[in-house]
Backbone as JSON, one array per atom type, in Angstrom:
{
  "sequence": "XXXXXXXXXXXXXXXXXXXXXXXXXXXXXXXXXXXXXXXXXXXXXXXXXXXXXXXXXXXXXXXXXXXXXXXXXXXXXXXXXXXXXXXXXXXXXXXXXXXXXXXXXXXXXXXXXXXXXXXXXXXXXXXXXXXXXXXXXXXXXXXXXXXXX",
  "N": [[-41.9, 95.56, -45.27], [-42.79, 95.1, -42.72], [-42.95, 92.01, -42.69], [-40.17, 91.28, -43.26], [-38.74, 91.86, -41.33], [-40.19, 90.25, -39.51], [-39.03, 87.87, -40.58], [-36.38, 88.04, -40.11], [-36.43, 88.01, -37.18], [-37.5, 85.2, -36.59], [-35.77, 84.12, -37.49], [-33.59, 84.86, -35.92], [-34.7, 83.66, -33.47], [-34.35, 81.11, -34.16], [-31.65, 80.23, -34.25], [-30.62, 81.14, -31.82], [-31.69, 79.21, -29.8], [-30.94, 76.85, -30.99], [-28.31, 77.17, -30.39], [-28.91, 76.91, -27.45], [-29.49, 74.33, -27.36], [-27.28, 72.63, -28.53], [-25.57, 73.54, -26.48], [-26.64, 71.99, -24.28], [-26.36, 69.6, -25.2], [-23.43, 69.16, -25.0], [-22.69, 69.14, -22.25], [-21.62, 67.0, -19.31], [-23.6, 64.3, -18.67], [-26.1, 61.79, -16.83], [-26.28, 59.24, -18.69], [-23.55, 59.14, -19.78], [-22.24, 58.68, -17.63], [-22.93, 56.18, -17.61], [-21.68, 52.68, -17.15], [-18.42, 51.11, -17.08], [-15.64, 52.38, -14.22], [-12.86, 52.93, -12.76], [-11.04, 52.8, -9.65], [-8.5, 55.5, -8.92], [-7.35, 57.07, -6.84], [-7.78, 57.84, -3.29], [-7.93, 60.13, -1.93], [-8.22, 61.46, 2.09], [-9.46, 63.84, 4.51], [-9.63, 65.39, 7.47], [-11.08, 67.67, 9.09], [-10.77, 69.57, 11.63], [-13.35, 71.89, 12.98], [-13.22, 73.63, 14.97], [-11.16, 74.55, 15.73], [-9.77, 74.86, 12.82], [-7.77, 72.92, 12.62], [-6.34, 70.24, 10.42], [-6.33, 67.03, 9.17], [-4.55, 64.85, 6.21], [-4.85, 62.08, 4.08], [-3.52, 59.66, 1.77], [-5.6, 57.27, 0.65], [-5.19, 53.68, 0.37], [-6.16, 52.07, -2.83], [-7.12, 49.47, -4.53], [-6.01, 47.09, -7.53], [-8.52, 45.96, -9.49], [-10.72, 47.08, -8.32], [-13.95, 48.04, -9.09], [-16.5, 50.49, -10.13], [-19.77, 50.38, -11.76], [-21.58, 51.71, -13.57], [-25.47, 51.4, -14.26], [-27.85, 51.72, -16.52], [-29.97, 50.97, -15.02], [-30.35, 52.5, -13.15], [-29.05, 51.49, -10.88], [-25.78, 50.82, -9.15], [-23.07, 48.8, -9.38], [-20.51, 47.37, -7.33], [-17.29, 46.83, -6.53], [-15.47, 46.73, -4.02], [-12.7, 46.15, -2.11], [-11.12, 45.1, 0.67], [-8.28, 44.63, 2.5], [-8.56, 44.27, 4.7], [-10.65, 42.84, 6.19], [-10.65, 40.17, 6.26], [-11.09, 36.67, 6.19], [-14.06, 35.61, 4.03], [-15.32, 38.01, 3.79], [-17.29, 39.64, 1.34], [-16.51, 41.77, -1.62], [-18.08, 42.72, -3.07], [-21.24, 44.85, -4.3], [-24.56, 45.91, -4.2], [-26.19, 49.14, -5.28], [-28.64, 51.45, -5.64], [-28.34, 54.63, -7.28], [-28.39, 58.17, -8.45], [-27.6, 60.69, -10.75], [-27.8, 64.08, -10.89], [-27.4, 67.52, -11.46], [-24.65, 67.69, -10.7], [-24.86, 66.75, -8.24], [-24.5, 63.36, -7.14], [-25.4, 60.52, -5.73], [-25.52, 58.01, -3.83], [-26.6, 55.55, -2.85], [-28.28, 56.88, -0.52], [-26.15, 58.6, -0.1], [-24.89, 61.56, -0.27], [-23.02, 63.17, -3.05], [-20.69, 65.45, -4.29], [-19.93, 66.46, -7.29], [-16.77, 67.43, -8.46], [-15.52, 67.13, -11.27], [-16.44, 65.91, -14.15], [-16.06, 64.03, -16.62], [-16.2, 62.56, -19.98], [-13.94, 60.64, -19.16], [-13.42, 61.1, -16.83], [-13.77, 61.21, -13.78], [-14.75, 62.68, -10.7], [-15.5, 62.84, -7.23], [-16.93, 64.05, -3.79], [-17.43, 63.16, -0.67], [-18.84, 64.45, 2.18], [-18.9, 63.99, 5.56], [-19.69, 64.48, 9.08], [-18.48, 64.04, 12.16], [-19.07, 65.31, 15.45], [-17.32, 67.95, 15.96], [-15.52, 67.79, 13.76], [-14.99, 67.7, 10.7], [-15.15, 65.38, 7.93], [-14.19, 64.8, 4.84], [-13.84, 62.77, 2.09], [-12.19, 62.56, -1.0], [-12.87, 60.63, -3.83], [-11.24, 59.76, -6.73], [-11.64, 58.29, -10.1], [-11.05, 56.98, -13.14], [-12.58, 56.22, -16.32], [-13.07, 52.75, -17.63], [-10.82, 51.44, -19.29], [-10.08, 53.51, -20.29], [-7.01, 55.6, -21.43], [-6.47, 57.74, -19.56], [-4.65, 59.66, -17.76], [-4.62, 60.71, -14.29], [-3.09, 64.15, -12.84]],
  "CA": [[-40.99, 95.8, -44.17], [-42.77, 93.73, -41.67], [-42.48, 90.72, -43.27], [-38.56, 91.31, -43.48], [-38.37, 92.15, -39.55], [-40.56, 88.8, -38.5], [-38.23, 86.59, -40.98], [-34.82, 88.36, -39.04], [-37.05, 87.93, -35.76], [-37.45, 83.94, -36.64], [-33.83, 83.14, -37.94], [-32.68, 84.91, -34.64], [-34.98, 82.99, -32.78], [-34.16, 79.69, -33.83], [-30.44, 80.66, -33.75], [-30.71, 80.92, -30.27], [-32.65, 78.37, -30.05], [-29.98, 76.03, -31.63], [-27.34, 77.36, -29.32], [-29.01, 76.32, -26.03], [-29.75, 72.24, -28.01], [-26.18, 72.31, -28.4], [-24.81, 73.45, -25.49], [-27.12, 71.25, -23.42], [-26.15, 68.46, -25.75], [-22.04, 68.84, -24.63], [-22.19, 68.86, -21.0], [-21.94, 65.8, -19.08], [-25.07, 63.9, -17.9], [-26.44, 60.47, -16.59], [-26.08, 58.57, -20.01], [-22.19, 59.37, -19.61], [-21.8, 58.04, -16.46], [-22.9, 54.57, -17.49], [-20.04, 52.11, -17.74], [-17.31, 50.7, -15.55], [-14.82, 53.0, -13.78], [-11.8, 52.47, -11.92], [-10.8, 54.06, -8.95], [-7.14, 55.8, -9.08], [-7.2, 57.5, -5.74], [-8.94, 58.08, -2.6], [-7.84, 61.27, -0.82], [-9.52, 61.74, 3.09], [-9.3, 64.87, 4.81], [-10.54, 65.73, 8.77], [-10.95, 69.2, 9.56], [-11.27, 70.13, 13.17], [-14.06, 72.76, 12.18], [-13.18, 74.72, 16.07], [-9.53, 75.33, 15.18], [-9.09, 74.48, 11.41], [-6.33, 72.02, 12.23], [-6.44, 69.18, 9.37], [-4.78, 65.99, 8.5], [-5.05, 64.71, 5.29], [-4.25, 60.55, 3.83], [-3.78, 58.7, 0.7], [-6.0, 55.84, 0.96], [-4.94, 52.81, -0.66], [-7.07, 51.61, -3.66], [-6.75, 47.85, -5.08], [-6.35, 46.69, -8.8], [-9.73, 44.73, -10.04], [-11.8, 47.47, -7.86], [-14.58, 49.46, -9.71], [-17.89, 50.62, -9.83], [-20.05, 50.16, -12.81], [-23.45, 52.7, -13.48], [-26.21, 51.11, -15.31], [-29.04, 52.37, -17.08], [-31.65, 50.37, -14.39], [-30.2, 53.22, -11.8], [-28.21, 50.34, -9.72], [-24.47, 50.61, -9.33], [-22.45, 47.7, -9.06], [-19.38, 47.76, -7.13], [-16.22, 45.55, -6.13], [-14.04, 47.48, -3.39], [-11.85, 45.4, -1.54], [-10.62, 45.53, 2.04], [-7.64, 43.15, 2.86], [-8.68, 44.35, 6.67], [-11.83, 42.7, 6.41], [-10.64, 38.63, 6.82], [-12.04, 35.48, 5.04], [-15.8, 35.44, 4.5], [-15.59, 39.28, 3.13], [-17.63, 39.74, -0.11], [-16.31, 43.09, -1.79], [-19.15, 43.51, -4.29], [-22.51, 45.38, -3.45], [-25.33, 46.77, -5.74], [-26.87, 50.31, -4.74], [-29.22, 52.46, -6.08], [-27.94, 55.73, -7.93], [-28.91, 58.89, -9.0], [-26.57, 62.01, -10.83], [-28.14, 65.36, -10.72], [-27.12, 68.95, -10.98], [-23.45, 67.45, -9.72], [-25.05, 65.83, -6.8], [-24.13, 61.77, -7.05], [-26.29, 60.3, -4.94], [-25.55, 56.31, -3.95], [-27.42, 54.28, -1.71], [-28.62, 57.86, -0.22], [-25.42, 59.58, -0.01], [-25.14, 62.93, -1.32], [-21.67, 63.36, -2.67], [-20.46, 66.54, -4.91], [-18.92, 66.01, -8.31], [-16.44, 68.31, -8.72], [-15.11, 66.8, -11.74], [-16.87, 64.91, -14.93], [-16.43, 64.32, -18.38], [-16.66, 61.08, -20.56], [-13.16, 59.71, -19.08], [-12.89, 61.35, -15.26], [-15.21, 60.67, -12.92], [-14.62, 63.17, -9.17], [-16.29, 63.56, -6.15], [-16.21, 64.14, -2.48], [-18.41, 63.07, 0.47], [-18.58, 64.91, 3.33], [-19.45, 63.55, 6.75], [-19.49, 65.4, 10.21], [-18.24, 63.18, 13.74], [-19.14, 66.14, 15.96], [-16.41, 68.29, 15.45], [-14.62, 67.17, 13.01], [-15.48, 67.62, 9.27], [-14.62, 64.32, 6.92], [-14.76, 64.87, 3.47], [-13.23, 61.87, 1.36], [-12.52, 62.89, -2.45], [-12.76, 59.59, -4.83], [-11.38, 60.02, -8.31], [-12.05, 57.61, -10.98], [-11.37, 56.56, -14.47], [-13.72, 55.39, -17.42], [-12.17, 51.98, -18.09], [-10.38, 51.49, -20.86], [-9.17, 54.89, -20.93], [-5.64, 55.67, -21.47], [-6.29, 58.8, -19.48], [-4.09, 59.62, -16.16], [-4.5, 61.91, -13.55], [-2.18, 64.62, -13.02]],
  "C": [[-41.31, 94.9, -42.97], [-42.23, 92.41, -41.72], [-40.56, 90.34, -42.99], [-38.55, 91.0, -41.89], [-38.6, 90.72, -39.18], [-39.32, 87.76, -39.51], [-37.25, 86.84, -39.92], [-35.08, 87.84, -37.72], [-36.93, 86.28, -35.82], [-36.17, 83.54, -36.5], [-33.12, 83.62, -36.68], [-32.78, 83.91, -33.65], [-34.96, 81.53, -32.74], [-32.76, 79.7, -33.84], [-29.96, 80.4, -32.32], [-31.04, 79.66, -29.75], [-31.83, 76.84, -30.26], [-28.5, 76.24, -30.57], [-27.83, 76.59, -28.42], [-29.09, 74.68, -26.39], [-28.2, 72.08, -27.85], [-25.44, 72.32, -27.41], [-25.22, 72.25, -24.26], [-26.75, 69.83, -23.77], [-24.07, 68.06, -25.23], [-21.44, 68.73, -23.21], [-22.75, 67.51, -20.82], [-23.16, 65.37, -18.51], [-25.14, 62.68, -17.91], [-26.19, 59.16, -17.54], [-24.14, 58.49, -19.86], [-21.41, 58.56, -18.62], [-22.0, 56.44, -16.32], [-21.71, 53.83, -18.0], [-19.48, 51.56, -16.21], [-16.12, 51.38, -15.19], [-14.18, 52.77, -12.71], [-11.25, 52.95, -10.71], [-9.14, 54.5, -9.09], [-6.86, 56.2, -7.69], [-8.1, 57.84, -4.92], [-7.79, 58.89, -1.56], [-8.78, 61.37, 0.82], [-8.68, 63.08, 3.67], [-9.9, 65.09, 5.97], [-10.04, 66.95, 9.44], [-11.79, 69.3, 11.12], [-11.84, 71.93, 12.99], [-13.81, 74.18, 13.7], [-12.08, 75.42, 15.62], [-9.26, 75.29, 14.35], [-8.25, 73.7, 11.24], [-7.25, 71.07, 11.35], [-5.49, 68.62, 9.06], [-5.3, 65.47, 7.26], [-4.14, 63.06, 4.9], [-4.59, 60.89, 2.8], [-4.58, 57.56, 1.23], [-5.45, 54.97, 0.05], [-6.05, 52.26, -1.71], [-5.95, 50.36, -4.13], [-7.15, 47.66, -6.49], [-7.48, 45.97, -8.38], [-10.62, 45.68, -9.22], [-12.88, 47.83, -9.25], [-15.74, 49.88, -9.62], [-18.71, 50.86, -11.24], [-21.45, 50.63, -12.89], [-23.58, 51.87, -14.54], [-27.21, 51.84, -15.45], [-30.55, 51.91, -15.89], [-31.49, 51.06, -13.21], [-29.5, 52.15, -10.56], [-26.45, 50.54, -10.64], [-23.84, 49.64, -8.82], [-21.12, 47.84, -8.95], [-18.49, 46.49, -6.6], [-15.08, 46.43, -5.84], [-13.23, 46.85, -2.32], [-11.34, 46.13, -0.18], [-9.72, 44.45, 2.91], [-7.81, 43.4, 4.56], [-9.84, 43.52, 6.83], [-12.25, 40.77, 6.73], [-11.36, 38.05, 5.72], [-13.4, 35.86, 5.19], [-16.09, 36.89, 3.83], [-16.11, 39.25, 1.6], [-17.43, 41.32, -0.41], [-17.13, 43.73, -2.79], [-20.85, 43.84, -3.56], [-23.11, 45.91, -5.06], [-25.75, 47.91, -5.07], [-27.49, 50.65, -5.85], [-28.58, 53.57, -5.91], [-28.47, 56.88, -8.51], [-27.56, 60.13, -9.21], [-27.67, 63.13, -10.96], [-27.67, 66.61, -10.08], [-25.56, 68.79, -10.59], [-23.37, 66.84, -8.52], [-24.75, 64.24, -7.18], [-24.8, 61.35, -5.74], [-26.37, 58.49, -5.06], [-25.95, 56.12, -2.85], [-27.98, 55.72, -0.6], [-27.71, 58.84, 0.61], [-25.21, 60.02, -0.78], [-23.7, 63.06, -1.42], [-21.31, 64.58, -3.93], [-19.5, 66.15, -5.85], [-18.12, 66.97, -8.9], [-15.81, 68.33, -10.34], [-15.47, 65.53, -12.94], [-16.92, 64.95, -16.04], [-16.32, 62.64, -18.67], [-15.04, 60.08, -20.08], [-12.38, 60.08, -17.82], [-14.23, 62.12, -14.65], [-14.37, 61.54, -11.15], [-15.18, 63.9, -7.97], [-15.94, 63.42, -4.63], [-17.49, 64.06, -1.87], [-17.82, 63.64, 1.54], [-19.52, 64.43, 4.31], [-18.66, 64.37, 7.88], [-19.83, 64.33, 11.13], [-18.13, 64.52, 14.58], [-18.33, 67.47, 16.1], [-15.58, 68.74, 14.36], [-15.37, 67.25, 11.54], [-14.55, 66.32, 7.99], [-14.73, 64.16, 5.33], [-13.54, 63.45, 2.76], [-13.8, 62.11, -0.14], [-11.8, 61.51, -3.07], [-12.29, 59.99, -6.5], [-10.66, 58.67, -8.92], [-11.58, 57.96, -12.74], [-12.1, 55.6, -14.92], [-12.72, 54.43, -17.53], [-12.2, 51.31, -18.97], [-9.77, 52.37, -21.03], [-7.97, 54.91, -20.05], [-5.36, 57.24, -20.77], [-5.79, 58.93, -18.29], [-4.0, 61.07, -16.04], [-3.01, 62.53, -13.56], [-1.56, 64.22, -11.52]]
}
């Protein structure tokens, strides 16, 4: 009878066991995020945090932008700014880190509300005394045939 119990006791326990490998194996993580992604839209948002008033833009985004995670933790980007005159270079490298949903470039903390292997979305928030600025970026993997709604 023992014997019986500890086998049931094992096969449960690697059961389990096998659940958490898998599930940990289908959410998104750092490995995922390497690649080159496109931007589709850049939402901004400024909340007057005394009274709640808020206005909210489209920003414009430019074909040929994107930003491209590598494995050596440096992201390489090319975002364009036709405000910015001759002499403007639109590519930069930063240091990167994803964790927990935090996105973390060049040592801004930005919240990913939104990630799987072919949509990439997050939002930085910055505070001008007052005033709350959150700007939400969303991104496609490129190559993919996948469009926002």
């Amino acid at each position: 009878m023992k014997k019986t119990i500890f086998a049931l006791a094992a096969i449960a326990a690697l059961t389990f066991t096998a659940c958490d490998k898998d599930k940990d194996n289908s959410s998104p993580n750092q490995n995922q995020l390497l690649g080159k992604w496109t931007p589709v839209s850049t939402k901004e948002k400024v909340t007057d945090t005394k009274t709640g008033n808020f206005t909210e833009e489209d920003l414009e985004v430019y074909a040929g932008d994107y930003m491209e995670f590598r494995d050596n933790g440096k992201v390489y980007t090319r975002f364009s700014n036709p405000n910015e005159g001759p002499g403007f270079d639109p590519h930069d490298t930063l240091a990167y880190t994803y964790k927990s949903n935090i996105l973390t470039i060049d040592g801004e903390d930005m919240t990913v509300s939104e990630f799987t292997g072919k949509t990439l979305i997050y939002t930085l928030e910055e505070r001008d005394g007052d005033d709350l600025w959150q700007t939400t970026y969303s991104f496609r993997k490129y190559g993919s045939l996948y469009l926002f709604k």
